[in-house]
PDB file of N, CA, C and O in Angstrom:
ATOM      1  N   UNK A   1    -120.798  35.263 122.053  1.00  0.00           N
ATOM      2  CA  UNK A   1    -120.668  34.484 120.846  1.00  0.00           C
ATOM      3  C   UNK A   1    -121.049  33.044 121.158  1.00  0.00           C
ATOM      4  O   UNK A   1    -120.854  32.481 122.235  1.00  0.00           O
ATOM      5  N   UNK A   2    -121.605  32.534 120.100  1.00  0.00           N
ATOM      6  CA  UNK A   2    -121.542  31.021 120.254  1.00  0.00           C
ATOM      7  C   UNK A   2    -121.618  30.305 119.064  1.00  0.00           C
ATOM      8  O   UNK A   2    -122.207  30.563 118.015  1.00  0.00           O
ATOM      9  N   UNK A   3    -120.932  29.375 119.396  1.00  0.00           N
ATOM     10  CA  UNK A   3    -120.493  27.922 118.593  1.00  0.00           C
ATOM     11  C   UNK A   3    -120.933  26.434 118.851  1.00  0.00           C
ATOM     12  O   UNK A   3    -121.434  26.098 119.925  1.00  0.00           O
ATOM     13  N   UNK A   4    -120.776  25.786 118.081  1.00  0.00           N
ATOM     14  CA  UNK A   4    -121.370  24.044 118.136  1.00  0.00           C
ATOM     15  C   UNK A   4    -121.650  23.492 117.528  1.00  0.00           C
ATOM     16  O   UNK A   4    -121.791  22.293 117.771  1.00  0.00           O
ATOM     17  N   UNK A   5    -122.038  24.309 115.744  1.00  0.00           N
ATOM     18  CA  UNK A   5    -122.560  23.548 115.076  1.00  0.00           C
ATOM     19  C   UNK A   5    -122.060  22.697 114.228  1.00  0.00           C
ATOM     20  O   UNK A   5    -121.008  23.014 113.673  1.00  0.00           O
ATOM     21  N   UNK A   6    -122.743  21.286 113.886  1.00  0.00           N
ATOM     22  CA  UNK A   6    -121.958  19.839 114.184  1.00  0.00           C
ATOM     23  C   UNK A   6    -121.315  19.646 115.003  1.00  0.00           C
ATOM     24  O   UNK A   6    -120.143  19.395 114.723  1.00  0.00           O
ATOM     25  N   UNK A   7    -121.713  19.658 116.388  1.00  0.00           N
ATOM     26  CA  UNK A   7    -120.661  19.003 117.286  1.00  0.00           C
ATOM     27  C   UNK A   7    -121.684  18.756 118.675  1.00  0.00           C
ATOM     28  O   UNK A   7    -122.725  19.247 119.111  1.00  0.00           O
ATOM     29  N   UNK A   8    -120.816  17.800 119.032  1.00  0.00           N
ATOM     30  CA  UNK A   8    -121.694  16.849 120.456  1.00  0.00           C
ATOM     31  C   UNK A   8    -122.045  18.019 121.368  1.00  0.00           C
ATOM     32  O   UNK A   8    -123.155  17.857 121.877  1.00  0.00           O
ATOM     33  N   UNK A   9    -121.138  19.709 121.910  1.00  0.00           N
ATOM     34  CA  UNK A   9    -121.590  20.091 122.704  1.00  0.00           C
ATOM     35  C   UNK A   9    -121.658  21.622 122.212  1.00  0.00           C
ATOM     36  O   UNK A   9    -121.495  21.784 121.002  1.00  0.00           O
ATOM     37  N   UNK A  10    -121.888  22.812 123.035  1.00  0.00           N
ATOM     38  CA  UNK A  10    -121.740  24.159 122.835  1.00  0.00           C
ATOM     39  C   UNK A  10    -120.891  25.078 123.118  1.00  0.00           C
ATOM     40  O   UNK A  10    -121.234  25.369 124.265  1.00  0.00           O
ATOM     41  N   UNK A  11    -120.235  25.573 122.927  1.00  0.00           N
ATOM     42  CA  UNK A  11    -119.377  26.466 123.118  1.00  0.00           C
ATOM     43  C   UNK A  11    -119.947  28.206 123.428  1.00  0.00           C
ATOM     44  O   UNK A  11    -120.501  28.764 122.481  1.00  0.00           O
ATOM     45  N   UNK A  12    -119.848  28.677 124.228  1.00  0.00           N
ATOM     46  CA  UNK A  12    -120.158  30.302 124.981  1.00  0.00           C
ATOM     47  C   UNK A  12    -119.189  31.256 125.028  1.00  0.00           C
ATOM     48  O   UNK A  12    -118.332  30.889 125.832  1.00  0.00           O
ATOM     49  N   UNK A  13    -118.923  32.307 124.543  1.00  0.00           N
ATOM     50  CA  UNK A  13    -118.042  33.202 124.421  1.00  0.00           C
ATOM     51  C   UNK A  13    -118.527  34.529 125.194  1.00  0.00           C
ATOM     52  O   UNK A  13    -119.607  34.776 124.656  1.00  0.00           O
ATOM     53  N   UNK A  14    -118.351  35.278 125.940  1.00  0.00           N
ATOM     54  CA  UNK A  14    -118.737  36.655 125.955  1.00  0.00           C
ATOM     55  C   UNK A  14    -117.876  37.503 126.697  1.00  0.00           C
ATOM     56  O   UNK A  14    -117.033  37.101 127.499  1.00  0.00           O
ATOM     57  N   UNK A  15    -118.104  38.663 126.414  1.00  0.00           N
ATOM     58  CA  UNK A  15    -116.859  39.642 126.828  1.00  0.00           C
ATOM     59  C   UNK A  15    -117.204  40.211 128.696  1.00  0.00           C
ATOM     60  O   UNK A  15    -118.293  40.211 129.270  1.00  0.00           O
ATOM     61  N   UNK A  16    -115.709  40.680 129.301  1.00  0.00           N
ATOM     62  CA  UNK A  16    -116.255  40.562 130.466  1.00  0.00           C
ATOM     63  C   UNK A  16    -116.470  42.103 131.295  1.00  0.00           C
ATOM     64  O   UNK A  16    -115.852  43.120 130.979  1.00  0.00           O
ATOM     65  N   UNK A  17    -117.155  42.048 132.053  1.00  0.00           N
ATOM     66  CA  UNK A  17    -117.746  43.075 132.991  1.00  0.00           C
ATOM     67  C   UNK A  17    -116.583  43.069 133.802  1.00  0.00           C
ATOM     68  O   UNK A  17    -116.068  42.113 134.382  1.00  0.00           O
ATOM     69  N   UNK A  18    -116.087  44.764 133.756  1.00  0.00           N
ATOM     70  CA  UNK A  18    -115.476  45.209 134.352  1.00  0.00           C
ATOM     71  C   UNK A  18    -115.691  45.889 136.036  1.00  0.00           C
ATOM     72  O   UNK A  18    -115.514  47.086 136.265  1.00  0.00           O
ATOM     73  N   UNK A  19    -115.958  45.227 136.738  1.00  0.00           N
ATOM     74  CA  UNK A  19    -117.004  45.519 138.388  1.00  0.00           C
ATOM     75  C   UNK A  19    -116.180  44.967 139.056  1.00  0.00           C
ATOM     76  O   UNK A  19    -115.728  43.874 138.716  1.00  0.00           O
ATOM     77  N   UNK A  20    -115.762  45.648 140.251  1.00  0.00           N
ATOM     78  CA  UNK A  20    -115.254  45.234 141.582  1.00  0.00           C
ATOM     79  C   UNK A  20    -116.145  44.422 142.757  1.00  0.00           C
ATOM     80  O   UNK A  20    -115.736  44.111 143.876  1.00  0.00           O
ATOM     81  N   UNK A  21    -117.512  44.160 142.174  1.00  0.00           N
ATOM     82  CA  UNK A  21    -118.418  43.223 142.964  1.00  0.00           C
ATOM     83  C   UNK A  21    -118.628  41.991 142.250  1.00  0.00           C
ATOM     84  O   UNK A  21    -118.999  40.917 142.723  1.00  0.00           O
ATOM     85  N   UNK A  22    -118.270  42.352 140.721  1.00  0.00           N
ATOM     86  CA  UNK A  22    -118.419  40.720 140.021  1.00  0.00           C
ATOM     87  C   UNK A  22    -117.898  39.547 141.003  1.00  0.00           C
ATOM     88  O   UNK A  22    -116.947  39.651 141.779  1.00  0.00           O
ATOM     89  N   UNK A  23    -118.779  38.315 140.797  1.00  0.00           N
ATOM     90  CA  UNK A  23    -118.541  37.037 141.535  1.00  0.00           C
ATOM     91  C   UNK A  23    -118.377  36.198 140.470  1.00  0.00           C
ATOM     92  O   UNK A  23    -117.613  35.261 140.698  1.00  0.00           O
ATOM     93  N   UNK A  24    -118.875  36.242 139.336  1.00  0.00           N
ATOM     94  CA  UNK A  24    -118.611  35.447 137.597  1.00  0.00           C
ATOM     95  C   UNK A  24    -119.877  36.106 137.412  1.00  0.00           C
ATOM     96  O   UNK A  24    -120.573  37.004 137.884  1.00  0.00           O
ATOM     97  N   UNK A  25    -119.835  34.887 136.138  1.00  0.00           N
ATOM     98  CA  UNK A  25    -121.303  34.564 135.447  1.00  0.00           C
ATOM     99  C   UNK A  25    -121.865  33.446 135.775  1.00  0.00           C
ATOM    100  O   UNK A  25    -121.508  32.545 136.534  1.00  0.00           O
ATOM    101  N   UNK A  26    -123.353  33.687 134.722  1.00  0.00           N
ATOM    102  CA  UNK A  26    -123.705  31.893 134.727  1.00  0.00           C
ATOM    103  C   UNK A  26    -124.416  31.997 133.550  1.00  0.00           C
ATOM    104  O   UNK A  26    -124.903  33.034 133.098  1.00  0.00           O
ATOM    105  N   UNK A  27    -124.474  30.574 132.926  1.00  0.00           N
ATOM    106  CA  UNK A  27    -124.736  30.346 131.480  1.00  0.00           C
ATOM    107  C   UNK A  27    -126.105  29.618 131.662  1.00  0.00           C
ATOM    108  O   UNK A  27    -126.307  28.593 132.313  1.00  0.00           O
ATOM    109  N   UNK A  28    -126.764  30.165 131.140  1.00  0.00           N
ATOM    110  CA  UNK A  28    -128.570  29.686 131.274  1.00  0.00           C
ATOM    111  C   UNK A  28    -128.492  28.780 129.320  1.00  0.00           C
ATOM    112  O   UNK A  28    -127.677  28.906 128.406  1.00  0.00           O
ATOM    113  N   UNK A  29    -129.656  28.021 129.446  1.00  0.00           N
ATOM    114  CA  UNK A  29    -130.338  27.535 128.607  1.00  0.00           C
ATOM    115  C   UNK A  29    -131.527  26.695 128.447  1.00  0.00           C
ATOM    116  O   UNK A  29    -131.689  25.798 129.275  1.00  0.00           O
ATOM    117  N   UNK A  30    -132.462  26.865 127.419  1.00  0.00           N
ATOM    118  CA  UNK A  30    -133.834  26.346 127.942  1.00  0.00           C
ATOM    119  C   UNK A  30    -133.985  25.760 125.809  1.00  0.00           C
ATOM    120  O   UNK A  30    -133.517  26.225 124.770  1.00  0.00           O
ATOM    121  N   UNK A  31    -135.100  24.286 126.233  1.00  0.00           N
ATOM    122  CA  UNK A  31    -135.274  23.553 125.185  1.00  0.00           C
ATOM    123  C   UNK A  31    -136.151  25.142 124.160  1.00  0.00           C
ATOM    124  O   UNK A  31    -136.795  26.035 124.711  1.00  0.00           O
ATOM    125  N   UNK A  32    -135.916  25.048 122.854  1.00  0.00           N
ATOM    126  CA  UNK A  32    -136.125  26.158 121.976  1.00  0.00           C
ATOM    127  C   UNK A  32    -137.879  26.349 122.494  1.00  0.00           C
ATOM    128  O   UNK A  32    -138.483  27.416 122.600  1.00  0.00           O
ATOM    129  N   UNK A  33    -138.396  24.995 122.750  1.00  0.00           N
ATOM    130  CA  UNK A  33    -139.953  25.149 123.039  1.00  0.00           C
ATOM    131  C   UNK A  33    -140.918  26.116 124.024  1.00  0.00           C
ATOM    132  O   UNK A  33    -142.068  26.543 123.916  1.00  0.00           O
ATOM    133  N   UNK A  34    -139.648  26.265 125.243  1.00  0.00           N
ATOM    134  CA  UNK A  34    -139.621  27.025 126.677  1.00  0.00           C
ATOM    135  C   UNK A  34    -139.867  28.317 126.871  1.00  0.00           C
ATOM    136  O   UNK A  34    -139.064  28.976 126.210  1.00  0.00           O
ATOM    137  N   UNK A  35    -140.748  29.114 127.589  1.00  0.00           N
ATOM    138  CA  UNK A  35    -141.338  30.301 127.965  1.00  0.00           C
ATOM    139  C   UNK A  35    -140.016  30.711 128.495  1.00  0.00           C
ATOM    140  O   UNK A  35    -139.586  31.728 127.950  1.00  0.00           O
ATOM    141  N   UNK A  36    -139.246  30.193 129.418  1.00  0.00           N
ATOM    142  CA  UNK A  36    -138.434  30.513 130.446  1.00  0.00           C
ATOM    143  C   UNK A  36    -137.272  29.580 130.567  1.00  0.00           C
ATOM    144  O   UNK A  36    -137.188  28.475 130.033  1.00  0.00           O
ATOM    145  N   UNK A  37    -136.020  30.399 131.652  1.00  0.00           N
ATOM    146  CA  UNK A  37    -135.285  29.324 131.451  1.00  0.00           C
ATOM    147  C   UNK A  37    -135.384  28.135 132.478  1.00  0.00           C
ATOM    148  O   UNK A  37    -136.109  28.061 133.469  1.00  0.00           O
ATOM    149  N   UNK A  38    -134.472  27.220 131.994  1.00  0.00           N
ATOM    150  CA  UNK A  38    -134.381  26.177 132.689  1.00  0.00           C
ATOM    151  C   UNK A  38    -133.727  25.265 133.179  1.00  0.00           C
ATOM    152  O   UNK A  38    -133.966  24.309 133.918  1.00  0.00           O
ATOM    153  N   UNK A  39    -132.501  25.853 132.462  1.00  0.00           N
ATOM    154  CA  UNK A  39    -131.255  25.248 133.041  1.00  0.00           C
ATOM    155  C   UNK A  39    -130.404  26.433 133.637  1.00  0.00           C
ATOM    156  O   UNK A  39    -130.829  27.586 133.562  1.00  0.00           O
ATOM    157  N   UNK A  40    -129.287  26.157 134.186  1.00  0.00           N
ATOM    158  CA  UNK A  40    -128.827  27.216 134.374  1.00  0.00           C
ATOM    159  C   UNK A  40    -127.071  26.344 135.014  1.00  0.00           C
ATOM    160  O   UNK A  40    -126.991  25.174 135.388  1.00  0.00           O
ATOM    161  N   UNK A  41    -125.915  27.339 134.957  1.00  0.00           N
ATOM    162  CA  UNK A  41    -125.108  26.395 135.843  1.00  0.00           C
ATOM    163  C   UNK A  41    -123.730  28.197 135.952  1.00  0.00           C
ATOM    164  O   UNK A  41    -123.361  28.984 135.081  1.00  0.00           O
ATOM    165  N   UNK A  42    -123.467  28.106 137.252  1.00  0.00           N
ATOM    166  CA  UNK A  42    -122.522  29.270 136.988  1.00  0.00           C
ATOM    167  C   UNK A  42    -121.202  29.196 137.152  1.00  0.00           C
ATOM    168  O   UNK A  42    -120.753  28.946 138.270  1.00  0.00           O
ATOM    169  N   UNK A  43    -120.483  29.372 136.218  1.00  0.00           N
ATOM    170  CA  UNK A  43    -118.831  29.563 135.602  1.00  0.00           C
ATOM    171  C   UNK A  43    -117.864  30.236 135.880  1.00  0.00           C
ATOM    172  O   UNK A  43    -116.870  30.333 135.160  1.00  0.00           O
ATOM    173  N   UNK A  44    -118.034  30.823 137.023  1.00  0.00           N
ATOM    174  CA  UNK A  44    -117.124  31.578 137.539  1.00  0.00           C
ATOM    175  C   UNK A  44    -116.877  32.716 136.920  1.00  0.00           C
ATOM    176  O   UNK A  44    -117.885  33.267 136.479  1.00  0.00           O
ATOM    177  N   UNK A  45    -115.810  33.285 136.728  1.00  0.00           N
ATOM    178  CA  UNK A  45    -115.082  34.616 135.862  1.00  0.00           C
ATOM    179  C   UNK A  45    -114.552  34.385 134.759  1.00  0.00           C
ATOM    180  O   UNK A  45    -113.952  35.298 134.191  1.00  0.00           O
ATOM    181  N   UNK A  46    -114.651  32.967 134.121  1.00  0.00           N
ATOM    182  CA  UNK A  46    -114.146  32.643 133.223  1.00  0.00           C
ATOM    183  C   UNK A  46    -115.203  33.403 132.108  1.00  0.00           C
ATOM    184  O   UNK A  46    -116.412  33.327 132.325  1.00  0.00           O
ATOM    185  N   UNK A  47    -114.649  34.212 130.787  1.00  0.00           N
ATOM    186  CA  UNK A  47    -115.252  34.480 129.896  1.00  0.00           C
ATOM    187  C   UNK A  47    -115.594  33.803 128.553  1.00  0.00           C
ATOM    188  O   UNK A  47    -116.110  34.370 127.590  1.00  0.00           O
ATOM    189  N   UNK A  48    -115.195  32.379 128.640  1.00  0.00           N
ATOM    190  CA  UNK A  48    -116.088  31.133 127.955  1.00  0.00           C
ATOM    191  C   UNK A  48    -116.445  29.828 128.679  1.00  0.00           C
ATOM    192  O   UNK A  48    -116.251  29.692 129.888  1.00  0.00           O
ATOM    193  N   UNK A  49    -116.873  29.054 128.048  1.00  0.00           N
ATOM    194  CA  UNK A  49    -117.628  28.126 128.904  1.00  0.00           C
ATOM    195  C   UNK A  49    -117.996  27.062 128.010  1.00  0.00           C
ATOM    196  O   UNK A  49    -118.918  27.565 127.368  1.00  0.00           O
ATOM    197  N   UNK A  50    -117.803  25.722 127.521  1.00  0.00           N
ATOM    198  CA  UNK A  50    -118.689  24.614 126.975  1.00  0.00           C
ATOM    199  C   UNK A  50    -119.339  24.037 127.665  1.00  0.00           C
ATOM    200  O   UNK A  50    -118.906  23.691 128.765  1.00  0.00           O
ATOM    201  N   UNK A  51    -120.917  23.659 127.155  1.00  0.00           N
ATOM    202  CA  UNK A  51    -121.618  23.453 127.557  1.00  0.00           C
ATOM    203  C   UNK A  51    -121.903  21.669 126.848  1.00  0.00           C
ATOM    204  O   UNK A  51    -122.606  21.376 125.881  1.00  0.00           O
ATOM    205  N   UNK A  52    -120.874  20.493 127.957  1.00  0.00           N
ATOM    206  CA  UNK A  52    -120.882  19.103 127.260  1.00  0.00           C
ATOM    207  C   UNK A  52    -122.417  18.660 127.037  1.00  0.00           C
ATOM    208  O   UNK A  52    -123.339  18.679 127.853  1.00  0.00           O
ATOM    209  N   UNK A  53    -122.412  18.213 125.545  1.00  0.00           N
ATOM    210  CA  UNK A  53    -123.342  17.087 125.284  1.00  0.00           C
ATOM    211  C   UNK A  53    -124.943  18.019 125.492  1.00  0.00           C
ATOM    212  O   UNK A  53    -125.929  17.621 126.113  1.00  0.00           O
ATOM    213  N   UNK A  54    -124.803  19.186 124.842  1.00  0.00           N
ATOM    214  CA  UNK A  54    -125.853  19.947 124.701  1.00  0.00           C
ATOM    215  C   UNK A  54    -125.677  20.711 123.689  1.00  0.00           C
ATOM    216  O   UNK A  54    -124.915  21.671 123.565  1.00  0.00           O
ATOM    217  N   UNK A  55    -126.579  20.147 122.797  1.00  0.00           N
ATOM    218  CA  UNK A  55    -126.436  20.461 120.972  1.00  0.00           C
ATOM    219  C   UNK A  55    -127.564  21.566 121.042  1.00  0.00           C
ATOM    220  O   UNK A  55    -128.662  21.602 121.598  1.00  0.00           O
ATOM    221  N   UNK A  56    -126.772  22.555 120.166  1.00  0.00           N
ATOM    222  CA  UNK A  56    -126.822  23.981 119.744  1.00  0.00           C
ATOM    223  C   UNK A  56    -127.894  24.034 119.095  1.00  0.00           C
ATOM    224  O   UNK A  56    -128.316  25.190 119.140  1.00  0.00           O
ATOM    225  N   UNK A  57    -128.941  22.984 118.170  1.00  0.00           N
ATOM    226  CA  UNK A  57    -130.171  23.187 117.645  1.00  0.00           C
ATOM    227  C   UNK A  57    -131.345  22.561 118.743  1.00  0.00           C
ATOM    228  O   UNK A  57    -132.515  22.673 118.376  1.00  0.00           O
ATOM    229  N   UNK A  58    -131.127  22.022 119.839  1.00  0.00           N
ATOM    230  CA  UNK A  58    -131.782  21.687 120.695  1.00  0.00           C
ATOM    231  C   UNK A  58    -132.118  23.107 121.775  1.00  0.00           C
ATOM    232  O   UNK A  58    -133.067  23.060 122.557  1.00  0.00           O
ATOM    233  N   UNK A  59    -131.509  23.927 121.715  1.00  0.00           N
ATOM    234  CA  UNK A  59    -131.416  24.953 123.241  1.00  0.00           C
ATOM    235  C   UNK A  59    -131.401  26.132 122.568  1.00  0.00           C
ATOM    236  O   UNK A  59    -131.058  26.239 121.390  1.00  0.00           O
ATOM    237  N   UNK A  60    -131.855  27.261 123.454  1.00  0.00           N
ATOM    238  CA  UNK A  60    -131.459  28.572 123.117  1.00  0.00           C
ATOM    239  C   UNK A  60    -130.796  29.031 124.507  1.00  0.00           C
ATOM    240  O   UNK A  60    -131.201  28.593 125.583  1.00  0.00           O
ATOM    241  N   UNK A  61    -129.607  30.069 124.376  1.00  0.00           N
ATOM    242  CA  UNK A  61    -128.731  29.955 125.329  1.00  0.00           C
ATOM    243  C   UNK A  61    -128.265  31.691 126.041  1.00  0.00           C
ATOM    244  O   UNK A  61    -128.257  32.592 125.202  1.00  0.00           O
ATOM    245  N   UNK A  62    -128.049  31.927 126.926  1.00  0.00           N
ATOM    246  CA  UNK A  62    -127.995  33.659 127.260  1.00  0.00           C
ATOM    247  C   UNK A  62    -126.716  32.974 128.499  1.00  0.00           C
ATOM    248  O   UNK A  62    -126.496  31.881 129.020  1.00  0.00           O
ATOM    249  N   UNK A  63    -126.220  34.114 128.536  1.00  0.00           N
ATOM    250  CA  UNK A  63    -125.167  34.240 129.807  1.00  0.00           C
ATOM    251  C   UNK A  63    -125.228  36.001 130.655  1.00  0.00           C
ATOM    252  O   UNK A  63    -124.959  37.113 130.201  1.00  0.00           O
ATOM    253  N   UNK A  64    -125.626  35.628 131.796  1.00  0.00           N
ATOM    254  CA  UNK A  64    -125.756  36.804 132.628  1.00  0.00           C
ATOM    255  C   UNK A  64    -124.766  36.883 133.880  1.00  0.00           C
ATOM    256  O   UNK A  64    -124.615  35.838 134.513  1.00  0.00           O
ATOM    257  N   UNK A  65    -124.074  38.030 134.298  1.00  0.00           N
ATOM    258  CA  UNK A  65    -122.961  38.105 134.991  1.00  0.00           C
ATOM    259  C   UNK A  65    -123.841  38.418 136.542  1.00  0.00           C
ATOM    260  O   UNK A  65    -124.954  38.928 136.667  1.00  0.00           O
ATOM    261  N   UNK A  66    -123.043  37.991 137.463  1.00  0.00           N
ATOM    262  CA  UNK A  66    -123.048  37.556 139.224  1.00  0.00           C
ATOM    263  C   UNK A  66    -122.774  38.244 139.796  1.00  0.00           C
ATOM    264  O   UNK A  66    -121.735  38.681 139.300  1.00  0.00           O
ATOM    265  N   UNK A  67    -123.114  39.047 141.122  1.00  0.00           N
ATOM    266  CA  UNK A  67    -122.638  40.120 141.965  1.00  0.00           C
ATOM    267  C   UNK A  67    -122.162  39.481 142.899  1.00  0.00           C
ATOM    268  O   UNK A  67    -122.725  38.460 143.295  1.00  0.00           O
ATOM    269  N   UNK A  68    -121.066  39.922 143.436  1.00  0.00           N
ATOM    270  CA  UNK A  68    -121.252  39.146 145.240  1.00  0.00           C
ATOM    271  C   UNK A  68    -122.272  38.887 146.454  1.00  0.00           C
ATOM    272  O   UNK A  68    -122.177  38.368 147.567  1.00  0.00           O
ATOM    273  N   UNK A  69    -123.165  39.421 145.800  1.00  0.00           N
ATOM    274  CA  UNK A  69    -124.223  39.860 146.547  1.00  0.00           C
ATOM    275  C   UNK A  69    -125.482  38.687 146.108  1.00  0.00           C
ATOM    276  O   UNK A  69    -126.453  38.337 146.779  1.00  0.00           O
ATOM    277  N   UNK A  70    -125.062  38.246 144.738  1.00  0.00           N
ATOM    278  CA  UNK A  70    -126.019  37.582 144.354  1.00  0.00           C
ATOM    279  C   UNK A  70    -126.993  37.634 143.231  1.00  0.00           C
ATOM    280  O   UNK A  70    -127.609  36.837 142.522  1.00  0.00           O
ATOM    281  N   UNK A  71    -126.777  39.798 143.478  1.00  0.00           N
ATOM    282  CA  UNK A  71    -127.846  40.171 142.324  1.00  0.00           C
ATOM    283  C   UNK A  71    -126.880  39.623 140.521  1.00  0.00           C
ATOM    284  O   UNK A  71    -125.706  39.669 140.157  1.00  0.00           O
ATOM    285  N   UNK A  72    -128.345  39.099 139.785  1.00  0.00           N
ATOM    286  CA  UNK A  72    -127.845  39.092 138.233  1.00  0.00           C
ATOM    287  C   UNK A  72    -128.426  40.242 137.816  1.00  0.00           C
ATOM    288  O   UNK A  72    -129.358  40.920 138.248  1.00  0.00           O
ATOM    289  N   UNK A  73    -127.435  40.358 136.564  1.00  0.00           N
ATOM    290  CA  UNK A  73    -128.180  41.286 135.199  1.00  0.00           C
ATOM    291  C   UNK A  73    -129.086  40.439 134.260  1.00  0.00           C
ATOM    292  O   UNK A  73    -129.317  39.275 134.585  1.00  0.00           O
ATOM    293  N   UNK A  74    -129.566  40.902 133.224  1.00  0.00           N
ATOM    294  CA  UNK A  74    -130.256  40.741 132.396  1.00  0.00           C
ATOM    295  C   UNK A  74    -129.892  39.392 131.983  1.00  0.00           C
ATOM    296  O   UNK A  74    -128.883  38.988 132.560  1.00  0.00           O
ATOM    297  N   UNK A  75    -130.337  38.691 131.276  1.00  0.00           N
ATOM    298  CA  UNK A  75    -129.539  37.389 130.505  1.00  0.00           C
ATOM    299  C   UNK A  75    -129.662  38.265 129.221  1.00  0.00           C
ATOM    300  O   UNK A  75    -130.605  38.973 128.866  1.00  0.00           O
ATOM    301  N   UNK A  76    -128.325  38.004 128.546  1.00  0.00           N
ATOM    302  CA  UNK A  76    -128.112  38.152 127.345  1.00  0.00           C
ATOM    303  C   UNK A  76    -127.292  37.303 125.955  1.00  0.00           C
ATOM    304  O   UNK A  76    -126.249  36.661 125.829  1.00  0.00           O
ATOM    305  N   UNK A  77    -128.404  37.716 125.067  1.00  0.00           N
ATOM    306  CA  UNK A  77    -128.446  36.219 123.805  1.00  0.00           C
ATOM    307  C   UNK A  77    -126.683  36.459 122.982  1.00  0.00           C
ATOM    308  O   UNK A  77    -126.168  37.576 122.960  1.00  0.00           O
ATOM    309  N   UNK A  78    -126.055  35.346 122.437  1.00  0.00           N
ATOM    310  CA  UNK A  78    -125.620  35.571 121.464  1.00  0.00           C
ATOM    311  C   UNK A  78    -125.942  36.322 120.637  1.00  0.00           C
ATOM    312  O   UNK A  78    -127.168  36.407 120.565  1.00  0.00           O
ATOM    313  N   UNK A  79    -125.223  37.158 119.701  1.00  0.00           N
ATOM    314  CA  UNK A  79    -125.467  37.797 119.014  1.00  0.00           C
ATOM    315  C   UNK A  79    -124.402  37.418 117.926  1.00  0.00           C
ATOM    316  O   UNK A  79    -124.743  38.093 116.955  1.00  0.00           O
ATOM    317  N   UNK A  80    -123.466  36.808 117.631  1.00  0.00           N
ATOM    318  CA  UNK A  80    -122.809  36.016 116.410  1.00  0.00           C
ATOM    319  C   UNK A  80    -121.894  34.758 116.964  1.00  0.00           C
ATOM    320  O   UNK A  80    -121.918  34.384 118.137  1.00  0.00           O
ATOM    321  N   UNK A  81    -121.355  34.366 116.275  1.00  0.00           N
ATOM    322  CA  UNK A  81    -121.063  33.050 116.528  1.00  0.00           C
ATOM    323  C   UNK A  81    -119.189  33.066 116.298  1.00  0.00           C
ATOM    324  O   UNK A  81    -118.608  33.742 115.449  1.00  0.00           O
ATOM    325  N   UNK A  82    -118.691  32.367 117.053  1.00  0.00           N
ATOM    326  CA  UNK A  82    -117.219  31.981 117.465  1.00  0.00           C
ATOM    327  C   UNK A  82    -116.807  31.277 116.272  1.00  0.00           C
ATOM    328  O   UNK A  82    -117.264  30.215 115.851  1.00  0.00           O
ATOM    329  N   UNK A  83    -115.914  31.971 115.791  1.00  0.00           N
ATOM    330  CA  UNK A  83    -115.110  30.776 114.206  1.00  0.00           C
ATOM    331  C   UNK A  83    -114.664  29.828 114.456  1.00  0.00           C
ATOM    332  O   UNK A  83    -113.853  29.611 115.356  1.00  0.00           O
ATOM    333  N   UNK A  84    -115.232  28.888 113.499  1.00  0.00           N
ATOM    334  CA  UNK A  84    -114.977  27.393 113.782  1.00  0.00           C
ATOM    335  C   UNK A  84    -112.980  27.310 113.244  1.00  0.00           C
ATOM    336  O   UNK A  84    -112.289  27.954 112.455  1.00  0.00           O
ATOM    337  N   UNK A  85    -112.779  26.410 113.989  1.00  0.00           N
ATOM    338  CA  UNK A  85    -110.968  26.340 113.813  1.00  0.00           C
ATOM    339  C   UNK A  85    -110.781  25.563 112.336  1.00  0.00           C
ATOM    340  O   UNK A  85    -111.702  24.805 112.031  1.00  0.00           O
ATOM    341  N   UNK A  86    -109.834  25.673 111.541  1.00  0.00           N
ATOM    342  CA  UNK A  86    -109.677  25.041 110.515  1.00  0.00           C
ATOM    343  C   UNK A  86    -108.447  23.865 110.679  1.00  0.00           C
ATOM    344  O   UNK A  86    -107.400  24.174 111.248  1.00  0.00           O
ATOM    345  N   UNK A  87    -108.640  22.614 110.181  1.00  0.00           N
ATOM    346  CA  UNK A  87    -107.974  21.902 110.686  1.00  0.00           C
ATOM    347  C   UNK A  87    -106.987  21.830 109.863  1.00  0.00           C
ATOM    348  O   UNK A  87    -106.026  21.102 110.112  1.00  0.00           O
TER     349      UNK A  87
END
């Protein structure tokens, strides 16, 4: 899932892989213009993540999970978005 819109940064949601070799994830993102990615930063086992001062119409964003070993899976996109809180 993801969230951000109107707001200074991004918010990452995704559900977690159940593996006895998981090491975390890591949360990729690249300017909407980009063949490939280009950022990248990894989050441990935590199953969300904000991403400060990186606005949600600037980036497109995937999170792919970590082996101990090193190997990743696939990157995979949001597919709906985290409800905004009502104040």
């Amino acid at each position: 899932m993801i969230g951000g819109a109107v707001e200074p940064s991004t918010q990452l949601q995704w559900e977690s892989v159940d593996s006895p070799t998981l090491a975390g994830y890591k949360a990729y993102w690249r300017d909407t213009t980009a063949p490939q990615w280009q950022y990248s930063r990894f989050v441990g086992k935590s199953t969300e993540y904000t991403l400060e001062n990186i606005i949600i119409d600037n980036y497109l964003f995937g999170v792919a999970a970590v082996s101990k070993d090193g190997n990743e899976s696939v990157v995979a996109y949001p597919t709906s978005l985290i409800p905004r809180r009502r104040n």
